[in-house]
C-alpha positions as a Markdown table, in Angstrom:
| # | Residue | x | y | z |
|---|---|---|---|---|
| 1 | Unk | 7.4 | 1.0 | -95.9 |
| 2 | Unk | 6.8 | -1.9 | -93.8 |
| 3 | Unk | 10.8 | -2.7 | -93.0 |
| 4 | Unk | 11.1 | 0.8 | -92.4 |
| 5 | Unk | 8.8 | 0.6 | -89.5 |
| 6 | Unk | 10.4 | -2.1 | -88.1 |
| 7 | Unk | 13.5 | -0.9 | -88.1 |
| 8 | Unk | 11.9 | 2.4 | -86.0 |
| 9 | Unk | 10.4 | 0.3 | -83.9 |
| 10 | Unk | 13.7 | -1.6 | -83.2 |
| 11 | Unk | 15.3 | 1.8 | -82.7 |
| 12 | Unk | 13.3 | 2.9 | -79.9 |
| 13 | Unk | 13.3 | -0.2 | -78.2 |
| 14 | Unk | 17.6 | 0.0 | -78.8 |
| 15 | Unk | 17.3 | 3.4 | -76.8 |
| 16 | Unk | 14.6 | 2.6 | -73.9 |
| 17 | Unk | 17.4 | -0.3 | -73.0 |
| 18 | Unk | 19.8 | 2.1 | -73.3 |
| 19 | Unk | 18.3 | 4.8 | -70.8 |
| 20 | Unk | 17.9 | 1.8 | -68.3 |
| 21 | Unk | 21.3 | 0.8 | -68.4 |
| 22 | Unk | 22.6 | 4.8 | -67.8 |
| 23 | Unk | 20.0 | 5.4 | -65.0 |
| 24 | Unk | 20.7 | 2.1 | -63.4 |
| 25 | Unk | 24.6 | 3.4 | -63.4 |
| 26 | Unk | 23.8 | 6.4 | -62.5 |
| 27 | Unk | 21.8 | 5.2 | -59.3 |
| 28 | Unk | 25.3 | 2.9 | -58.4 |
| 29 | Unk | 27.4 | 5.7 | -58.4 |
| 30 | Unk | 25.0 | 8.3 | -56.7 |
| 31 | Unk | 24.0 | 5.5 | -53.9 |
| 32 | Unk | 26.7 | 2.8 | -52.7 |
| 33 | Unk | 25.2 | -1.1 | -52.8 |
| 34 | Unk | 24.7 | -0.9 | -49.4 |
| 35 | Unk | 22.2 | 1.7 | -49.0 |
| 36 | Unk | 19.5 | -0.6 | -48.8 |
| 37 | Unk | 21.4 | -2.7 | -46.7 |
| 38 | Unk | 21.7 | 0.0 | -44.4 |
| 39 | Unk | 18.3 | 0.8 | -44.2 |
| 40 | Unk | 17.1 | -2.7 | -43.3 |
| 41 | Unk | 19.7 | -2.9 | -40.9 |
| 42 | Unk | 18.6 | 0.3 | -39.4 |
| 43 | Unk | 14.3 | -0.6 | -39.4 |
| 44 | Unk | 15.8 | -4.3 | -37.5 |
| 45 | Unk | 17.8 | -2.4 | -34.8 |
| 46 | Unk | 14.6 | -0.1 | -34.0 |
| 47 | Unk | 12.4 | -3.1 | -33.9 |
| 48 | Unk | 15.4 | -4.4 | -31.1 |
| 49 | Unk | 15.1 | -1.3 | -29.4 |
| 50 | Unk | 11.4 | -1.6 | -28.9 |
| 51 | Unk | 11.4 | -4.9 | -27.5 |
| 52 | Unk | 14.4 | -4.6 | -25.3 |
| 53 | Unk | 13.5 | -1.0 | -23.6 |
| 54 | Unk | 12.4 | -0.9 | -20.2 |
| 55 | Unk | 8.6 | -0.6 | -19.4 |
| 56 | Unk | 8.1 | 2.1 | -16.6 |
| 57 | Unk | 7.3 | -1.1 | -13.9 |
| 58 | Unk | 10.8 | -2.5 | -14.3 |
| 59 | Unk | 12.4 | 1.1 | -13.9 |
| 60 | Unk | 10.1 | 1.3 | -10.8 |
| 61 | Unk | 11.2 | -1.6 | -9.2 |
| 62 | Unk | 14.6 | -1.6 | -10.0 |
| 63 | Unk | 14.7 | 1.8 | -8.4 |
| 64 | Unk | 12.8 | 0.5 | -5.3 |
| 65 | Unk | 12.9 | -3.0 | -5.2 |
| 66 | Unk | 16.2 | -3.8 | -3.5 |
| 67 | Unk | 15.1 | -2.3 | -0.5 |
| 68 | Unk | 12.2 | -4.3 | -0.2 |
| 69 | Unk | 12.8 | -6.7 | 2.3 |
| 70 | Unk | 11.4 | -10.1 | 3.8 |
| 71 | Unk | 10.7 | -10.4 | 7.6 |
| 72 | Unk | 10.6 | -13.5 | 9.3 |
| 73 | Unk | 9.5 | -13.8 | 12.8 |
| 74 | Unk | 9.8 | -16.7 | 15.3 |
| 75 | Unk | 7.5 | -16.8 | 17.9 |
| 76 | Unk | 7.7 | -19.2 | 21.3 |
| 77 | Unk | 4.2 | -21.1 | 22.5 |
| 78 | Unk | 4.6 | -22.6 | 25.6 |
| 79 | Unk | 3.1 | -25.4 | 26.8 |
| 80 | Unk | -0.4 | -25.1 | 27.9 |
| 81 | Unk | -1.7 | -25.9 | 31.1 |
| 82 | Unk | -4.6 | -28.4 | 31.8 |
| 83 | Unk | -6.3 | -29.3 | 34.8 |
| 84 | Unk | -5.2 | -33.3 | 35.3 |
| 85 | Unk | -8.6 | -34.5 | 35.7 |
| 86 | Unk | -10.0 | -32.6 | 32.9 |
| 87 | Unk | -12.8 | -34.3 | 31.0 |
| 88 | Unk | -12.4 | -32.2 | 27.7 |
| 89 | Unk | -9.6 | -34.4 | 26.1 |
| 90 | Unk | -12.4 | -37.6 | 26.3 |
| 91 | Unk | -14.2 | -36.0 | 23.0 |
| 92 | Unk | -11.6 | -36.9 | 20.4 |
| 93 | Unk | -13.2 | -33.8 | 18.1 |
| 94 | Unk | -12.1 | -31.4 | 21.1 |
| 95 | Unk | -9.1 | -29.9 | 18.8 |
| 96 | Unk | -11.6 | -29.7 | 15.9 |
| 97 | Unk | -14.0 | -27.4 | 17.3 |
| 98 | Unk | -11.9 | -25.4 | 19.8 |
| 99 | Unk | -8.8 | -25.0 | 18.1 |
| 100 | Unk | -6.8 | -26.1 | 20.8 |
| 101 | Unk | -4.0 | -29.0 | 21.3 |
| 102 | Unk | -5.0 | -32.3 | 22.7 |
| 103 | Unk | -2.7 | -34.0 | 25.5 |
| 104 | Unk | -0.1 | -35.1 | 22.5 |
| 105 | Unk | 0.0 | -32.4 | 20.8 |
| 106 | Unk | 0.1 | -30.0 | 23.9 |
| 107 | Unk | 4.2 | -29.4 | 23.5 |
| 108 | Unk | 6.2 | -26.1 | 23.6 |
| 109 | Unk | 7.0 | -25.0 | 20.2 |
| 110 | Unk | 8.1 | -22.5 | 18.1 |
| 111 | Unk | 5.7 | -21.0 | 15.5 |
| 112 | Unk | 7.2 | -19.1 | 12.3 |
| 113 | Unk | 5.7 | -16.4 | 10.2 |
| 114 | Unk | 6.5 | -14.4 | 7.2 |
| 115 | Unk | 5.9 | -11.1 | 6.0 |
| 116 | Unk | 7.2 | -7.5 | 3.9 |
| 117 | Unk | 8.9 | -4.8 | 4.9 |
| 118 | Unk | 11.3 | -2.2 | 3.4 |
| 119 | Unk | 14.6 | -0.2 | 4.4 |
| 120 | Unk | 13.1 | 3.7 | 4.7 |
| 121 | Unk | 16.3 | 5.1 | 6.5 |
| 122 | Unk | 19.7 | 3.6 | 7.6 |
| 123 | Unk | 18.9 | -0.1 | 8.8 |
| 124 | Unk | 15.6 | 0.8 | 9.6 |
| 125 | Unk | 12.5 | -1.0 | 8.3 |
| 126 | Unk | 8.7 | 0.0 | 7.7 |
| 127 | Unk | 7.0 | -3.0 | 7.9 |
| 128 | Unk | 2.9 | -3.9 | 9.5 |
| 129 | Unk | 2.4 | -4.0 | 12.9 |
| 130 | Unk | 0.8 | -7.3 | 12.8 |
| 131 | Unk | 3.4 | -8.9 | 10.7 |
| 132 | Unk | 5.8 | -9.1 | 13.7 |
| 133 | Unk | 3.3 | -8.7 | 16.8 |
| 134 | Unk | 4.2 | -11.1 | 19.6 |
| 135 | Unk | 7.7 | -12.0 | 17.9 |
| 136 | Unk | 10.6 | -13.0 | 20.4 |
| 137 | Unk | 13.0 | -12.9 | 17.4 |
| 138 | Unk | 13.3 | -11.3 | 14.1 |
| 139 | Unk | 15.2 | -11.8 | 11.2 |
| 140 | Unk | 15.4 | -9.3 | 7.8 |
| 141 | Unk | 16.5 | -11.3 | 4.5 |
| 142 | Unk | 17.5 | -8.4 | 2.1 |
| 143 | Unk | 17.6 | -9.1 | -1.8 |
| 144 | Unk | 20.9 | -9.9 | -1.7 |
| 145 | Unk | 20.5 | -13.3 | 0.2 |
| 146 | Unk | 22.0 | -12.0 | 3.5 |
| 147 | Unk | 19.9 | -12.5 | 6.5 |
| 148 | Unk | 19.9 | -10.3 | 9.6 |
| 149 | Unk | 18.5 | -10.2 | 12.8 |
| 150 | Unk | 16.3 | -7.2 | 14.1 |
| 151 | Unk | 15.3 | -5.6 | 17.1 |
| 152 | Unk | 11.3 | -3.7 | 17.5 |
| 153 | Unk | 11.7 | 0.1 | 17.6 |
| 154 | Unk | 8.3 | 0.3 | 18.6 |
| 155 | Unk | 4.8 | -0.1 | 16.9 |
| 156 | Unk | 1.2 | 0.9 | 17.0 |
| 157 | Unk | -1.8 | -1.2 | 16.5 |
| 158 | Unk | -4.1 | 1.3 | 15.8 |
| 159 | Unk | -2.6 | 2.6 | 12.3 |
| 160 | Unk | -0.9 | -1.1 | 11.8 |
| 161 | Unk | 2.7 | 0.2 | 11.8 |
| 162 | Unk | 5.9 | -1.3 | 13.0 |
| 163 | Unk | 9.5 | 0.1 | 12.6 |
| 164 | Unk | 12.7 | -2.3 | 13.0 |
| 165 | Unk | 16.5 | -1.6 | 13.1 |
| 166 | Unk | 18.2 | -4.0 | 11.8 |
| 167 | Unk | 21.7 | -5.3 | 13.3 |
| 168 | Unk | 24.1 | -4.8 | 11.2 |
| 169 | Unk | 26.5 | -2.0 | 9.1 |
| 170 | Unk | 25.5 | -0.9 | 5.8 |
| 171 | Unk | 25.5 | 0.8 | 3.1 |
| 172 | Unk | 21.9 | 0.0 | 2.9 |
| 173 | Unk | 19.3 | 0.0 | -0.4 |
| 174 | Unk | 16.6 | 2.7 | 1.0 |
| 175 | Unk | 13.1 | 3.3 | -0.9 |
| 176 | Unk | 12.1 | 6.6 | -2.3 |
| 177 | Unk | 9.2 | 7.9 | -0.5 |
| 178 | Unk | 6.9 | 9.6 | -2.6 |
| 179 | Unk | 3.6 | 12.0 | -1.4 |
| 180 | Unk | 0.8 | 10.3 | -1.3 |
| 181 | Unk | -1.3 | 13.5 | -1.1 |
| 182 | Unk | -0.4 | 13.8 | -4.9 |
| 183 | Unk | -2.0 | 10.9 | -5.6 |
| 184 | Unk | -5.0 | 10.7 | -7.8 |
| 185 | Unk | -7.9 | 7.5 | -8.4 |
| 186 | Unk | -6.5 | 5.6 | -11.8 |
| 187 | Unk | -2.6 | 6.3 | -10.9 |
| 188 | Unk | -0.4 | 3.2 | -11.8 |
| 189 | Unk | 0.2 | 1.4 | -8.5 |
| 190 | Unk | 3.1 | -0.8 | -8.3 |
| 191 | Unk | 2.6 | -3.8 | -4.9 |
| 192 | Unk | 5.9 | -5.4 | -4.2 |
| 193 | Unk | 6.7 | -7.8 | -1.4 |
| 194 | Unk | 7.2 | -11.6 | -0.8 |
| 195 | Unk | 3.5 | -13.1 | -0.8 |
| 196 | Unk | 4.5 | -17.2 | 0.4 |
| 197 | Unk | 7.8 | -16.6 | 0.7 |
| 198 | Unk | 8.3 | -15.5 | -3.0 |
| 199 | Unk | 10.9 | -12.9 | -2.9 |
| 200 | Unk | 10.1 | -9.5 | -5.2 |
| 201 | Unk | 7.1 | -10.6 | -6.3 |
| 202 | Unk | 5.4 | -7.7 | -8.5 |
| 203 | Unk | 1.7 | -7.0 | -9.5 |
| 204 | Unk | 0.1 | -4.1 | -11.1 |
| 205 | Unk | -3.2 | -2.5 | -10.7 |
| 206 | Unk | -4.6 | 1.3 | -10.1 |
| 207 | Unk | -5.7 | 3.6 | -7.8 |
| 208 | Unk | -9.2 | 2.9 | -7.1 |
| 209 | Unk | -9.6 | 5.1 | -4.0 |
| 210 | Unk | -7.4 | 7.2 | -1.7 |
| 211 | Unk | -9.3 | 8.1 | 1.3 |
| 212 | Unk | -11.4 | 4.7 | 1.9 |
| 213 | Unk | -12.8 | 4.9 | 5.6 |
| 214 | Unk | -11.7 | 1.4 | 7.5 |
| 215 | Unk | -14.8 | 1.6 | 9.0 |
| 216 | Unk | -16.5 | 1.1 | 5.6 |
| 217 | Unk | -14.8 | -2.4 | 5.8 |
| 218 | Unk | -16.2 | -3.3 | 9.5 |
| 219 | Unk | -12.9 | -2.6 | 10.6 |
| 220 | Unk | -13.2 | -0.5 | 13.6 |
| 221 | Unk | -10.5 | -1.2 | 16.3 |
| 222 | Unk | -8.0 | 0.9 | 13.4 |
| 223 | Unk | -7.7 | 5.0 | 13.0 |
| 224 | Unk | -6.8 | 5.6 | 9.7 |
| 225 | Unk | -7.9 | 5.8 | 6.0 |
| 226 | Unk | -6.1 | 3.6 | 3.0 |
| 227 | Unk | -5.6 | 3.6 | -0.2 |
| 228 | Unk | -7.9 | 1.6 | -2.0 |
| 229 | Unk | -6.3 | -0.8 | -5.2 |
| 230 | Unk | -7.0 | -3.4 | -7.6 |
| 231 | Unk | -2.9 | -4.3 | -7.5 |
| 232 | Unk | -3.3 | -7.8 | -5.8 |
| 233 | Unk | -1.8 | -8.5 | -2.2 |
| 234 | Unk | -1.3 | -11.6 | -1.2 |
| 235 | Unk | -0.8 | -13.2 | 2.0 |
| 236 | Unk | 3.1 | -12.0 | 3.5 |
| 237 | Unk | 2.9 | -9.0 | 0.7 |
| 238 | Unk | 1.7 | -7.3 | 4.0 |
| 239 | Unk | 4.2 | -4.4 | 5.0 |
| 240 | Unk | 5.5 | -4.2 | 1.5 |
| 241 | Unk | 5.7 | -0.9 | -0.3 |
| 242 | Unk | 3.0 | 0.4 | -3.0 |
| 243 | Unk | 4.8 | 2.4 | -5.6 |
| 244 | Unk | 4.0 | 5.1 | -7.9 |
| 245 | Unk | 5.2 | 4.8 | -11.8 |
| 246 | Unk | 8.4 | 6.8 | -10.7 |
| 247 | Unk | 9.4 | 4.2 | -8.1 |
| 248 | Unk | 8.5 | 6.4 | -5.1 |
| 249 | Unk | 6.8 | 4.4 | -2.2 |
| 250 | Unk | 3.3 | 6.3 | -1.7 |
| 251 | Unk | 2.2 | 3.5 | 0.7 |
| 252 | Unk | 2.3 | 0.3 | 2.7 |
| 253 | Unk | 0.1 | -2.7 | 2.0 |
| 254 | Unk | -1.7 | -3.9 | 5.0 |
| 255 | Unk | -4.8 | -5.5 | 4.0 |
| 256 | Unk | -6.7 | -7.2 | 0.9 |
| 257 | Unk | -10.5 | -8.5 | 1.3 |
| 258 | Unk | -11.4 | -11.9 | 1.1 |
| 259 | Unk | -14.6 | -14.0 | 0.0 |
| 260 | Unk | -17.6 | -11.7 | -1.8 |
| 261 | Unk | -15.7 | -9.2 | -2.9 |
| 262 | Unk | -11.9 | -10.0 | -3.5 |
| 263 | Unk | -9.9 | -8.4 | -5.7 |
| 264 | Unk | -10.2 | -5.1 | -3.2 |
| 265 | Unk | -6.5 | -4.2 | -1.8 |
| 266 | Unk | -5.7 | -1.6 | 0.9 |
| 267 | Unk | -2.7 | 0.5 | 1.7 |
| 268 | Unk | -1.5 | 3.1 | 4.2 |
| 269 | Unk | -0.7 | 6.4 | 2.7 |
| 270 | Unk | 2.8 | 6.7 | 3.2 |
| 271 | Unk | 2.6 | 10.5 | 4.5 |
| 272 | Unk | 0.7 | 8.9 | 7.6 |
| 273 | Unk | 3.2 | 6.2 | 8.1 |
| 274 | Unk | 6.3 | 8.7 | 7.9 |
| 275 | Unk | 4.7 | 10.6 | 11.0 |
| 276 | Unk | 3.6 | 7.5 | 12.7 |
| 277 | Unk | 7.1 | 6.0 | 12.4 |
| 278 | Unk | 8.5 | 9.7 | 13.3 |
| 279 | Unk | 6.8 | 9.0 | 16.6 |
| 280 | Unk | 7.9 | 5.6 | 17.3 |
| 281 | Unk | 11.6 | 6.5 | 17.0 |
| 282 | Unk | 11.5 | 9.6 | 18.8 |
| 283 | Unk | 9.7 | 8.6 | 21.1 |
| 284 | Unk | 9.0 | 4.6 | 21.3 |
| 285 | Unk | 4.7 | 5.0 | 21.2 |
| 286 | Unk | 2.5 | 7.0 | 19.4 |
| 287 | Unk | -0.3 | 9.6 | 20.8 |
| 288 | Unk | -3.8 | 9.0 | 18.9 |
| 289 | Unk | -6.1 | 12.2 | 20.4 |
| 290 | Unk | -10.1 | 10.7 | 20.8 |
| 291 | Unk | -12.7 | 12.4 | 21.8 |
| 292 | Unk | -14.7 | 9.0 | 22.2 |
| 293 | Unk | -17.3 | 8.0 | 19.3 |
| 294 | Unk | -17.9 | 6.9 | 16.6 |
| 295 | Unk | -18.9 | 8.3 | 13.0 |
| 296 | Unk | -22.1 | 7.7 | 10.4 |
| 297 | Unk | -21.8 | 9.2 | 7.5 |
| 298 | Unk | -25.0 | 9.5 | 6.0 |
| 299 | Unk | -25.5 | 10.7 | 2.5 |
| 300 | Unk | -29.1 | 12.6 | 1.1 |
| 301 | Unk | -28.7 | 12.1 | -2.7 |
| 302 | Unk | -31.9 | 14.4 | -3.2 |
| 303 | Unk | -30.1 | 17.2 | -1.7 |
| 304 | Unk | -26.7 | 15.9 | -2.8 |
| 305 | Unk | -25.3 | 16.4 | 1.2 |
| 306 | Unk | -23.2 | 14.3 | 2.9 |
| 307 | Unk | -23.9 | 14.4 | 7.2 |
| 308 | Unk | -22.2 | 12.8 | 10.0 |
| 309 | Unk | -23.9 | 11.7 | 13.0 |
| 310 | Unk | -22.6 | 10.0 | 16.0 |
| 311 | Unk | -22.9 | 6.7 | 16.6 |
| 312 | Unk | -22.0 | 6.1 | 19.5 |
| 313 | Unk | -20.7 | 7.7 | 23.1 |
| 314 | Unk | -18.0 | 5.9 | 25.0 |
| 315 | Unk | -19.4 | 6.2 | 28.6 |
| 316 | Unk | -17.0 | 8.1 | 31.1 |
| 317 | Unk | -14.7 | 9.7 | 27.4 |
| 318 | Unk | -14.5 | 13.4 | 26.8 |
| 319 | Unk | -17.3 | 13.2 | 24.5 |
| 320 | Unk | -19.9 | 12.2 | 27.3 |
| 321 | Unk | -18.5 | 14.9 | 29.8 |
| 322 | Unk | -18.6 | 17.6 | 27.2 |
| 323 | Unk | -22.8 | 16.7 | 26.2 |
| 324 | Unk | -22.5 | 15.2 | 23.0 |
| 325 | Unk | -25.0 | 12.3 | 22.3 |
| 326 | Unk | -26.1 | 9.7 | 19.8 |
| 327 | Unk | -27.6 | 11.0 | 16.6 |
| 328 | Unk | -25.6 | 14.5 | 17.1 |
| 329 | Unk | -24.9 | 15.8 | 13.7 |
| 330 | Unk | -21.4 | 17.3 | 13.8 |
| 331 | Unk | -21.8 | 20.8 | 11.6 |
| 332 | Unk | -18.2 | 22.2 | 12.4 |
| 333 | Unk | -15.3 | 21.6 | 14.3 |
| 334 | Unk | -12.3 | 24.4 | 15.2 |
| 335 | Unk | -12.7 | 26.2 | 12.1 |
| 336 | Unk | -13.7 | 22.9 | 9.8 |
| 337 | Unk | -17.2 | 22.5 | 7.9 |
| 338 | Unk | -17.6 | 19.0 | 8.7 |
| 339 | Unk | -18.8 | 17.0 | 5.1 |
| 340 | Unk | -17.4 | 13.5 | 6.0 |
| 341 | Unk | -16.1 | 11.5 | 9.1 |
| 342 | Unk | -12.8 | 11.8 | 7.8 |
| 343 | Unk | -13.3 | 15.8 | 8.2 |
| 344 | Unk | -13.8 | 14.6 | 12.0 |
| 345 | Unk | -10.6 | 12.4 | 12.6 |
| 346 | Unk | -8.3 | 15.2 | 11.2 |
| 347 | Unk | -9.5 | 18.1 | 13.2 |
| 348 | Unk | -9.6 | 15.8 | 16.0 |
| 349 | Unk | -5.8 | 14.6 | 15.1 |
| 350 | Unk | -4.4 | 18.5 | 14.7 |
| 351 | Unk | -5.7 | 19.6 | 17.8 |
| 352 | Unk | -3.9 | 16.7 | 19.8 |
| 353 | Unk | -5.0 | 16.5 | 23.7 |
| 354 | Unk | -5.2 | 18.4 | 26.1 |
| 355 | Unk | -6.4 | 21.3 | 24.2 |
| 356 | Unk | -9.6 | 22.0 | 24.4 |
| 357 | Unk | -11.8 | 22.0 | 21.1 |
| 358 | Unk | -14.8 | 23.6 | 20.1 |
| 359 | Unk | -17.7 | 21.9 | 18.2 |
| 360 | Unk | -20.7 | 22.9 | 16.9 |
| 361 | Unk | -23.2 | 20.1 | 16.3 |
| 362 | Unk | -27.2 | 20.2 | 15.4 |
| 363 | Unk | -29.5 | 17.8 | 17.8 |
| 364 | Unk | -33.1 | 17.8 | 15.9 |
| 365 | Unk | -33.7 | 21.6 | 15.1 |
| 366 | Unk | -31.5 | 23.1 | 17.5 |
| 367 | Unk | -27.6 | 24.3 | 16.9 |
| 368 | Unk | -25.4 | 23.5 | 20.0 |
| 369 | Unk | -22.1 | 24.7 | 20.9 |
| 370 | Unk | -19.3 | 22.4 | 23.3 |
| 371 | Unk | -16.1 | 22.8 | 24.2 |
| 372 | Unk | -14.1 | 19.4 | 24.5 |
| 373 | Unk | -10.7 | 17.8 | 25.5 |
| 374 | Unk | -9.4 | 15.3 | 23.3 |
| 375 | Unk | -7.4 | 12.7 | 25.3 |
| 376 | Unk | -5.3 | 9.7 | 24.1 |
| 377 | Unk | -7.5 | 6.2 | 22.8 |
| 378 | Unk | -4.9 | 4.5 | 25.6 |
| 379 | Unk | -7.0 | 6.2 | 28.3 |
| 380 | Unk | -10.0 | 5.9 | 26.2 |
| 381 | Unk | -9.1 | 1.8 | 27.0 |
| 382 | Unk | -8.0 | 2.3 | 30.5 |
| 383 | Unk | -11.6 | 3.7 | 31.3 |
């Protein structure tokens, strides 16, 4: 009895090896060796296809980013002159405290700066106005290495544009200029320019406002609002192009705040800049319509209300000859509900001069109706 289970035992154990041996030829035949070759080879090429695709800032750039150009700008000082007998040069700490040369250093010279731009249209650059004001030459160094000279179109210190044509035959690498209307606060923005000298250089941040008032900055000799970011902008990124995620230019760096506080980066909006540099070609200057003050916006978080008041009255501007005064609050303007001073500049801005304007404003308890003439800031300046 006892061989006889031994020999069943051995029996079974014959036929489990056997049925391992079929399936296992059976899995051969159905599926070739080098199935799970195959599917390791397949799982490593995916892994490769992961790392070596293209983030959306490198398709950005590389639809944008040979247009962006650097400017360099040469700039002639001529010697200063001194009375001969002046006693200023005896302190040696003279050029210390007043910036200026001594006797040996007093020499003409030519003084060099650097800045951004970028080709918008055929050989013709968007760049700052600042980044080639006071320039007796101008040269454009494309991506390509080539280096061109440039003539000033025109530009206009109160939005900080400038527009160049370059000298030269293309073809020529032009941006894509997006809307920067469509914009929205936490949009990828893209800042590319040559901060130092450093061609292309790229930095990423968001959009972290896109109406700031300049005036919120102490800035008040400039009429427009920017586009607020945390993409860093260097020194010479100014006049480069902020992009979108698609690559589409949606504005133009210009400034970036310093000391308590850095890290805050401003742009133009790029649908002010392409009417601004409409103007300059067309017509070589551009036409700012003022009615001569300026705006307080003053907010009552009980109420949850936003006023503007004016600030101030230029003496001898439209604004004084039509009645309006300090403390004003502007309730409507044309056929605008006035919330915020920026409500003010665009009414202002559509009506353009010489077309009267009406206002309706509140002074204590009592409503007011004017009628005013915007005129251009030049004769604002002139008065």
């Amino acid at each position: 009895m006892y061989s006889q289970k031994i020999k069943k035992l051995r029996f079974k154990s014959y036929k489990h090896k056997l049925l391992l041996l079929i399936s296992t030829i059976l899995i051969s035949t159905i599926y070739p060796s080098n199935t799970v070759s195959q599917s390791l080879i397949k799982t490593k090429s995916k892994d490769i296809d992961l790392y070596s695709s293209k983030s959306f800032i490198t398709k950005a750039v590389e639809r944008t980013g040979s247009s962006v150009v650097t400017i360099e700008t040469q700039r002639f000082i001529k010697k200063r002159q001194f009375p001969r007998n002046s006693q200023l040069f005896l302190d040696p700490y003279f050029d210390r405290f007043f910036g200026l040369q001594s006797p040996n250093n007093n020499q003409p010279r030519i003084e060099q700066s650097q800045g951004s731009g970028f080709i918008f249209a055929d050989g013709i650059v968007m760049t700052n106005a600042h980044v080639v004001n006071g320039s007796d030459k101008v040269i454009v160094g494309l991506t390509n290495g080539k280096k061109l000279k440039a003539q000033l179109i025109g530009q206009d210190f109160f939005t900080d544009l400038a527009v160049l044509q370059i000298e030269g035959k293309g073809p020529w690498p032009k941006a894509q200029l997006g809307d920067s209307s469509k914009i929205k606060v936490g949009d990828w923005a893209i800042a590319v320019g040559n901060p130092f000298g450093l061609e292309n250089t790229v930095t990423l941040g968001i959009i972290s406002n896109t109406k700031r008032n300049v005036t919120q900055l102490g800035i008040y000799d400039k009429k427009l609002e920017l586009i607020q970011t945390d993409a860093a902008i260097n020194p010479g990124n100014s006049g480069g192009p902020l992009l979108n995620s698609n690559g589409e230019v949606i504005g133009i760096n210009t400034l970036i705040r310093s000391g308590p506080g850095a890290g805050l980066s401003f742009a133009i909006p790029i649908n002010k800049a392409k009417k601004i540099a409409s103007q300059l070609i067309n017509n070589g200057k551009v036409i700012h319509p003022m009615i001569g003050i300026s705006l307080i916006d003053e907010s009552n978080f009980e109420r949850n209300i936003n006023i503007v008041k004016v600030g101030y009255v230029m003496p001898n501007s439209p604004a004084e000859k039509s009645g309006i005064k300090i403390d004003d609050i502007l309730i409507k303007i044309g056929n605008k509900d006035i919330k915020t001073g920026s409500d003010v500049i665009e009414q202002i801005s559509k009506n353009g001069i010489k077309k009267q304007l009406n206002i309706l404003l509140k002074r204590k308890n009592k409503f007011i109706k004017l009628k005013v003439i915007p005129t251009d800031i030049t004769n604002l300046q002139n008065n």
